[in-house]
DRENLORO-810325 format. One record per residue (C-alpha): residue number from 1; residue in one letter; x, y, z. Coordinates in steps of 0.001 Angstrom, whole numbers. Example, Ala and Ser with C-alpha at 12.3 -4.5 7.8 and 13.67 -1.06 7.14 Angstrom:
# DRENLORO-810325
REC seq type      c1      c2      c3
REC   1    a   12300   -4500    7800
REC   2    s   13670   -1060    7140
This chain:
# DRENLORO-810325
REC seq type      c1      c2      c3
REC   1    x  209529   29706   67820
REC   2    x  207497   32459   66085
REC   3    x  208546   33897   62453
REC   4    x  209417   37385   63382
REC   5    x  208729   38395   59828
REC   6    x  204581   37441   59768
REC   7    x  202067   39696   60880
REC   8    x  200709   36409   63310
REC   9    x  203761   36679   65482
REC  10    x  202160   40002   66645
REC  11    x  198098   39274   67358
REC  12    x  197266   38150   70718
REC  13    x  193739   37733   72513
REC  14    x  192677   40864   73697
REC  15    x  189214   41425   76083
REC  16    x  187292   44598   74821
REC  17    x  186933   44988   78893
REC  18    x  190504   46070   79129
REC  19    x  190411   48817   76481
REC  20    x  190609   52250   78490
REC  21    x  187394   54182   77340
REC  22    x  188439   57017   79955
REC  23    x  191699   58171   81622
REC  24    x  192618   57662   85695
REC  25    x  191892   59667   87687
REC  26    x  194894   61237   88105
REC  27    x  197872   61537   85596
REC  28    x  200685   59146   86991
REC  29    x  197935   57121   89203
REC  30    x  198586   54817   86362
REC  31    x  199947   51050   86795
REC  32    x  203443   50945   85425
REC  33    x  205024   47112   84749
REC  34    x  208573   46717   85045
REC  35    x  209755   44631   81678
REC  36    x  213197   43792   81529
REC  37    x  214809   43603   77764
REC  38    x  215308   39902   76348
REC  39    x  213993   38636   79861
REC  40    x  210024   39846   80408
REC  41    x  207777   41303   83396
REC  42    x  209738   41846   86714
REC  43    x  207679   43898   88659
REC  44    x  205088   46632   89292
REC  45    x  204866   50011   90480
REC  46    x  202685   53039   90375
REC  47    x  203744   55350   87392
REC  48    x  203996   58123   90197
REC  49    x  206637   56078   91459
REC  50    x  208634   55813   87928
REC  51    x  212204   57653   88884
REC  52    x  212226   54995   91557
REC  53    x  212870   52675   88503
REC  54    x  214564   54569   86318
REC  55    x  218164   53401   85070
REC  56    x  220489   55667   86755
REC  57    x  221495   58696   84930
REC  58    x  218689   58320   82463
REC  59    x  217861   61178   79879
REC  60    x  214101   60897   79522
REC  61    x  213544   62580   75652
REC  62    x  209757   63648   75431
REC  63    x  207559   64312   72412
REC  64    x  206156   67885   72860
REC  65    x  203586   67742   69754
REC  66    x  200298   68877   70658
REC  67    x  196958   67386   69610
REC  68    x  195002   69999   67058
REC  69    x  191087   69322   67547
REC  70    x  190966   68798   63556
REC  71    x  187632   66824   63867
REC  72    x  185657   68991   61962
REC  73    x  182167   68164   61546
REC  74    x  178883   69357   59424
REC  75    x  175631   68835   57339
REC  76    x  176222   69412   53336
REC  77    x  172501   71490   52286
REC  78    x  171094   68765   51593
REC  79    x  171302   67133   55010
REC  80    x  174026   64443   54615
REC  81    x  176662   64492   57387
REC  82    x  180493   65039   56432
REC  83    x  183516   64699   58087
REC  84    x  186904   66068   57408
REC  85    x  190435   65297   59961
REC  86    x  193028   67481   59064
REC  87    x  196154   65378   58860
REC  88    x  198923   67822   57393
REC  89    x  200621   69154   60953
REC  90    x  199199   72586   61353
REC  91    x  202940   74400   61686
REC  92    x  203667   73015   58077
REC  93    x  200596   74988   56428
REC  94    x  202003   78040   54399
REC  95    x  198830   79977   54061
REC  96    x  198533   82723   50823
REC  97    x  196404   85612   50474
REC  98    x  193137   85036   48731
REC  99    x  191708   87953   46642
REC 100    x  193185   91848   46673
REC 101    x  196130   92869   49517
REC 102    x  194168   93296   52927
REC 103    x  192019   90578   51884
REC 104    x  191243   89009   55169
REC 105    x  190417   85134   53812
REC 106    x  193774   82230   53009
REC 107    x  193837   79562   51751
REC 108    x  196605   76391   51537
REC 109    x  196667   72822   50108
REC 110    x  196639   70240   52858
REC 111    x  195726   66287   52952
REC 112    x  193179   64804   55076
REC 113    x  190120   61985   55768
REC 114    x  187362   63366   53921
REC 115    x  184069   60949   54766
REC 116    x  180607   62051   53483
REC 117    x  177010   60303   53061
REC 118    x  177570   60667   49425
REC 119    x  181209   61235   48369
REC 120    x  182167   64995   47531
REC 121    x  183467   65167   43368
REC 122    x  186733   67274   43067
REC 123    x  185824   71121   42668
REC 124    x  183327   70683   45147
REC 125    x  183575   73209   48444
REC 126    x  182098   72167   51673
REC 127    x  181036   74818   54425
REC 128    x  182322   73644   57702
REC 129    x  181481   77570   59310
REC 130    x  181497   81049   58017
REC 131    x  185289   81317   58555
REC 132    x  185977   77953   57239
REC 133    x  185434   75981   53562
REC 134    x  187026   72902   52058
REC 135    x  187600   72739   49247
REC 136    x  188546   68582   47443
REC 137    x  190956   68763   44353
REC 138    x  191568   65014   44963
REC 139    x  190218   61842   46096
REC 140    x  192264   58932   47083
REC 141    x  192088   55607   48904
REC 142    x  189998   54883   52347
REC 143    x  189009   58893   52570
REC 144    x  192690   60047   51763
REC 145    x  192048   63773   49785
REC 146    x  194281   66112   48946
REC 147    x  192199   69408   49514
REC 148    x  192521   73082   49523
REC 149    x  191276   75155   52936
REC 150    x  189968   78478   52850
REC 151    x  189602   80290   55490
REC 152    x  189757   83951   57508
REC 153    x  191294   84766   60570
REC 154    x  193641   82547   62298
REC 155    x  193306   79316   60837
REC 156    x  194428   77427   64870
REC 157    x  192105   79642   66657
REC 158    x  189245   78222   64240
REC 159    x  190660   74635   64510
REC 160    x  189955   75197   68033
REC 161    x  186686   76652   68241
REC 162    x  184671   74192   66068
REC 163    x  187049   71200   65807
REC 164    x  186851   67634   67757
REC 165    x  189493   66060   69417
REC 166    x  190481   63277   67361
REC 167    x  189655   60556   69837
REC 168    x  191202   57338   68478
REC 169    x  188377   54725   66947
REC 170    x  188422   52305   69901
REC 171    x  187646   54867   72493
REC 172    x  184080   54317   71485
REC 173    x  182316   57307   72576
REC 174    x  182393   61079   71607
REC 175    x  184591   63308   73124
REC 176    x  184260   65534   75788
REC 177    x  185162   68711   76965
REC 178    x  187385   67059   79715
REC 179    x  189160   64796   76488
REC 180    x  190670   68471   75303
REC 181    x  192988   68998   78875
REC 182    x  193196   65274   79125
REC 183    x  193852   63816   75513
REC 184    x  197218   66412   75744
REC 185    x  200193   66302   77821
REC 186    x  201516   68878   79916
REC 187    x  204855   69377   78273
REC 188    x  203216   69859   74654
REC 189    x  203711   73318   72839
REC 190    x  201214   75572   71358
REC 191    x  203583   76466   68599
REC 192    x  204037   72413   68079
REC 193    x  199683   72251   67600
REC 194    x  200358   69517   64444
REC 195    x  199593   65893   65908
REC 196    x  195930   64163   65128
REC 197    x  196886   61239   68168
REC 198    x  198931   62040   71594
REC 199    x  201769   61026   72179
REC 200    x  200209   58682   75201
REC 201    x  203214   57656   77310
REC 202    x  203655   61408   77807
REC 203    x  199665   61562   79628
REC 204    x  201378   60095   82611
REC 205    x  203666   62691   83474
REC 206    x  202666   65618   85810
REC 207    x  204466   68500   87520
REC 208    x  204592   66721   90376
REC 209    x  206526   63977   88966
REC 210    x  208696   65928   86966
REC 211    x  210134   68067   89774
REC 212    x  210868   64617   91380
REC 213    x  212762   63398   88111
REC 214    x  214797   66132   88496
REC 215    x  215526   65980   92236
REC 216    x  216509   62587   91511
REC 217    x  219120   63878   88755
REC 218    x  217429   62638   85602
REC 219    x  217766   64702   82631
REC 220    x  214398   65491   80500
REC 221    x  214958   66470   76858
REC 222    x  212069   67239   74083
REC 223    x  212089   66076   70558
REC 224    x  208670   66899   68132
REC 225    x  207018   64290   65944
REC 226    x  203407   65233   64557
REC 227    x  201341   61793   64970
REC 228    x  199777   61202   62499
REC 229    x  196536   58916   61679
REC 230    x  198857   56606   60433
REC 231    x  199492   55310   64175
REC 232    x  196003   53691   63793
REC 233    x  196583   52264   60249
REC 234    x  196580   48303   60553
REC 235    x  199521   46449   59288
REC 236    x  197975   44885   56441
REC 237    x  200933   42589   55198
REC 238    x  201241   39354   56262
REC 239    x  205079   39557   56002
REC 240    x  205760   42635   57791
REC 241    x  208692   43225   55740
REC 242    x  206203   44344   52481
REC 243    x  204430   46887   55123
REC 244    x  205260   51289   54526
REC 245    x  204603   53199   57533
REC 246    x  202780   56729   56925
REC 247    x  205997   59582   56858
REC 248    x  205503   61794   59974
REC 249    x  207355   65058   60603
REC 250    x  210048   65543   62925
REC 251    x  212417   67422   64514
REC 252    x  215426   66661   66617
REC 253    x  216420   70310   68107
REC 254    x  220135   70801   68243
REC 255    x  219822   71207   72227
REC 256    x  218421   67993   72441
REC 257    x  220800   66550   69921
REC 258    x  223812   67689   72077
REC 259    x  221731   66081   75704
REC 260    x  221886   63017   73795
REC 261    x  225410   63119   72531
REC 262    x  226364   63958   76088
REC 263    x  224556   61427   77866
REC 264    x  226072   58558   75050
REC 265    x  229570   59515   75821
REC 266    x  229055   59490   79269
REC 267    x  227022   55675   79388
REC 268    x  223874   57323   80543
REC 269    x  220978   55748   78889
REC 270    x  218245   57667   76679
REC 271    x  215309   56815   77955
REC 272    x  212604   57337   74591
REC 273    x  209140   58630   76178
REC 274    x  206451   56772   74331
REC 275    x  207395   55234   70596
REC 276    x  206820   58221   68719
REC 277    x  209609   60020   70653
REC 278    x  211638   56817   69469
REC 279    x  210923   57212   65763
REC 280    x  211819   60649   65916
REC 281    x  215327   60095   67414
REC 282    x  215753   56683   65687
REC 283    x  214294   58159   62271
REC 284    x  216684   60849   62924
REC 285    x  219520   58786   63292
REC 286    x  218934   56902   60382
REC 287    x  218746   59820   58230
REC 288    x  221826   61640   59563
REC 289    x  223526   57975   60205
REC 290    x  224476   59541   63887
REC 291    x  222933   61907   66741
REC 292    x  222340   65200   64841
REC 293    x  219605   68165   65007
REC 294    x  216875   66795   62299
REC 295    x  214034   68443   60720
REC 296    x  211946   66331   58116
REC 297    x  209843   63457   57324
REC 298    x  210526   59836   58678
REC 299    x  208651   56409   57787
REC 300    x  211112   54716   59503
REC 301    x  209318   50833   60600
REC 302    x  211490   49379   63411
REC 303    x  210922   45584   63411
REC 304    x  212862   42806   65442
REC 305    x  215996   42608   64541
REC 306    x  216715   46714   64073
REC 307    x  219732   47631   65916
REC 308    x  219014   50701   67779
REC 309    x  221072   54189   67108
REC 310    x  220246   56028   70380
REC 311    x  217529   54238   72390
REC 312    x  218133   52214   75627
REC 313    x  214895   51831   77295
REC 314    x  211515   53259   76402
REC 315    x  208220   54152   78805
REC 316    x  205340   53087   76514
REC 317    x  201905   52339   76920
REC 318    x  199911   49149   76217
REC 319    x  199390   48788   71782
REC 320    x  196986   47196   69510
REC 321    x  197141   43335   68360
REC 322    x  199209   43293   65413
REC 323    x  200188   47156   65197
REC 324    x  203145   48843   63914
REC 325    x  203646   49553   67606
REC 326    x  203875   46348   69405
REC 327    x  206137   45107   66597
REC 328    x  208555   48447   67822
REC 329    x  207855   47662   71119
REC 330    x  209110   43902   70321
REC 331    x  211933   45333   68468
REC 332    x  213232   46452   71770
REC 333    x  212806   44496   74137
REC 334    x  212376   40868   72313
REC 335    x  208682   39326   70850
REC 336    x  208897   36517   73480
REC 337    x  209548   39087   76326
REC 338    x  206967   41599   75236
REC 339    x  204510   38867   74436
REC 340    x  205085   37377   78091
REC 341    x  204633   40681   79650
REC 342    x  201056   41415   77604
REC 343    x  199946   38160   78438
REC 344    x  200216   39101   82248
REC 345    x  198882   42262   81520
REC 346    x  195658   40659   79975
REC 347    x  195270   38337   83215
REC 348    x  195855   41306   85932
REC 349    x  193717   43202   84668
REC 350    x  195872   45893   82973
REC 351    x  194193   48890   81538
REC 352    x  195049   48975   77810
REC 353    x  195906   51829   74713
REC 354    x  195740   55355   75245
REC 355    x  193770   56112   78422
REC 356    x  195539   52970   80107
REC 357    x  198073   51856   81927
REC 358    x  202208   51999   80620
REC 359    x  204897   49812   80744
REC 360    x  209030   50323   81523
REC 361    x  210977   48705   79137
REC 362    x  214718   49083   80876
């Protein structure tokens, strides 16, 4: 048997042919497999077809983040390319007033990926439009800076008018106009614009199949966490134990807290919609050491042997060899049962990571 502690207990073969480079064609025209907890694979259904499947009573709990395009690209003047991803959450930047009252230009600190042709020295400003300048103060490990935005106007509006959706790095093309309607999910807020990755297992859903949720008597509660580029950030420890997950923002509304607290004392299963709806409720739980409304930072890392506070079952897509991710995903439902249920996926064909296919672990 596997160590569950080493970093090789989590890789597994995986054909670049199976790697989604574009969503279905519809929403919930997605495959969804059926994985039992401690057991494996047990079936397969069409993800239109997910209340079908559902636990009964189930309160699905949703991250409503939204995806900021805060790819922002440009040429320094002496023709080098630089690129700068805004990874502070957008709702957490306090701008101040730059200059004499009625000045119309802000500015805030903020962290991001700063990558360049030739790296910019603190103090240096880099024009990314006439509205917009960046400004380094500090440069830290793989493109980490701590940096200082200036800008006029409203700073999401220009976020949205010259920034890139952050596409992750193994969808290997750019992105597209279509990526902006597509790389979102329908139940994310405009006032919760803060995450550089969606929340994937939330692409699936559509209006369609949320109006049959509810016909079927499943409750639907929202949670936010702010995803951070952290979700792509390899485990680099062999012992998984010596790995720190990037801290992510969250909030656990007090509405939601009390759907959850309902649904426990009742023995209806919470039903976490993708894994970074889980670390926001389990993250939550951990800090509060029960069900409670939560705003603040998490790094919770949920490895095998974590004894869950409020998740039951989880609707989660496909993750990366080795990833923070599968490890959670294995946390829940057992290594040798997720591992049995991705090597089926790899053999039928299964259309993996964010523009793929999802999975019902119940």
């Amino acid at each position: 048997m596997a160590d569950e502690t080493r970093l090789d207990a989590y890789r597994f073969d995986l054909p670049e042919a199976l790697i989604a480079q574009e969503p279905a064609s519809r929403r919930d025209a997605s495959r969804l497999m059926l994985v039992e907890r401690g057991r494996g694979a047990s079936g397969e259904a069409r993800f239109a077809d997910l209340g079908a499947h559902l636990p009964p009573g189930a309160l699905l709990v949703a991250n409503n983040s939204r995806v900021l395009p805060a790819r922002l690209l440009a040429r320094k003047p002496t023709g080098g390319a630089v690129e700068f991803l805004l990874l502070t959450p957008l709702p957490l930047i306090s701008p101040v007033a730059e200059g004499t009252p009625g000045s119309s230009w802000f500015h805030a600190e903020a962290h991001g990926l700063l990558r360049a042709s030739k790296k910019p020295k603190p103090g240096q400003r880099l024009t990314f439009d006439p509205d917009l300048e960046i400004e380094v103060i500090e440069r830290g490990d793989f493109g980490h800076s701590r940096v200082r935005l200036h800008w006029r106007g409203d700073l999401a509006a220009l976020f949205e008018r010259i920034g890139h959706m952050p596409l992750p790095p193994y969808i290997q093309r750019p992105d597209s106009e279509a990526d902006r309607a597509r790389y979102q999910t329908l139940h994310s807020r405009q006032d919760k614009r803060g995450s550089v990755a969606a929340p994937t297992a939330g692409l699936h859903f559509t209006p369609e199949l949320r109006a049959d949720l509810a016909a079927r008597g499943f409750g639907w509660a929202e949670v936010s966490l702010h995803v951070g580029y952290g979700t792509f950030s390899p485990v680099r420890a062999e012992d998984i134990r010596e790995h720190r997950m990037h801290a992510e923002f969250a909030e656990v509304p007090a509405e939601t807290a009390e759907q959850i607290r309902e649904a426990k004392a009742q023995g209806r299963p919470v039903v976490a919609v993708g894994t970074t709806s889980a670390r926001a409720l389990e993250g939550s739980f951990q800090a509060l050491g029960g069900v409670g409304p939560f705003a603040g930072w998490t790094d919770i890392f949920i490895t095998p042997g974590y004894r869950f506070g409020i998740v039951d079952a989880m609707v989660t897509n496909f993750h990366l060899p080795g990833s923070s991710l599968v490890i959670m995903v294995a946390a829940l439902a057992g290594r040798e049962a997720i591992f049995s249920a991705y090597a089926r996926a790899v053999l039928e064909g299964y259309r993996f990571f964010s523009y793929g296919d999802a999975m019902l672990i119940r």
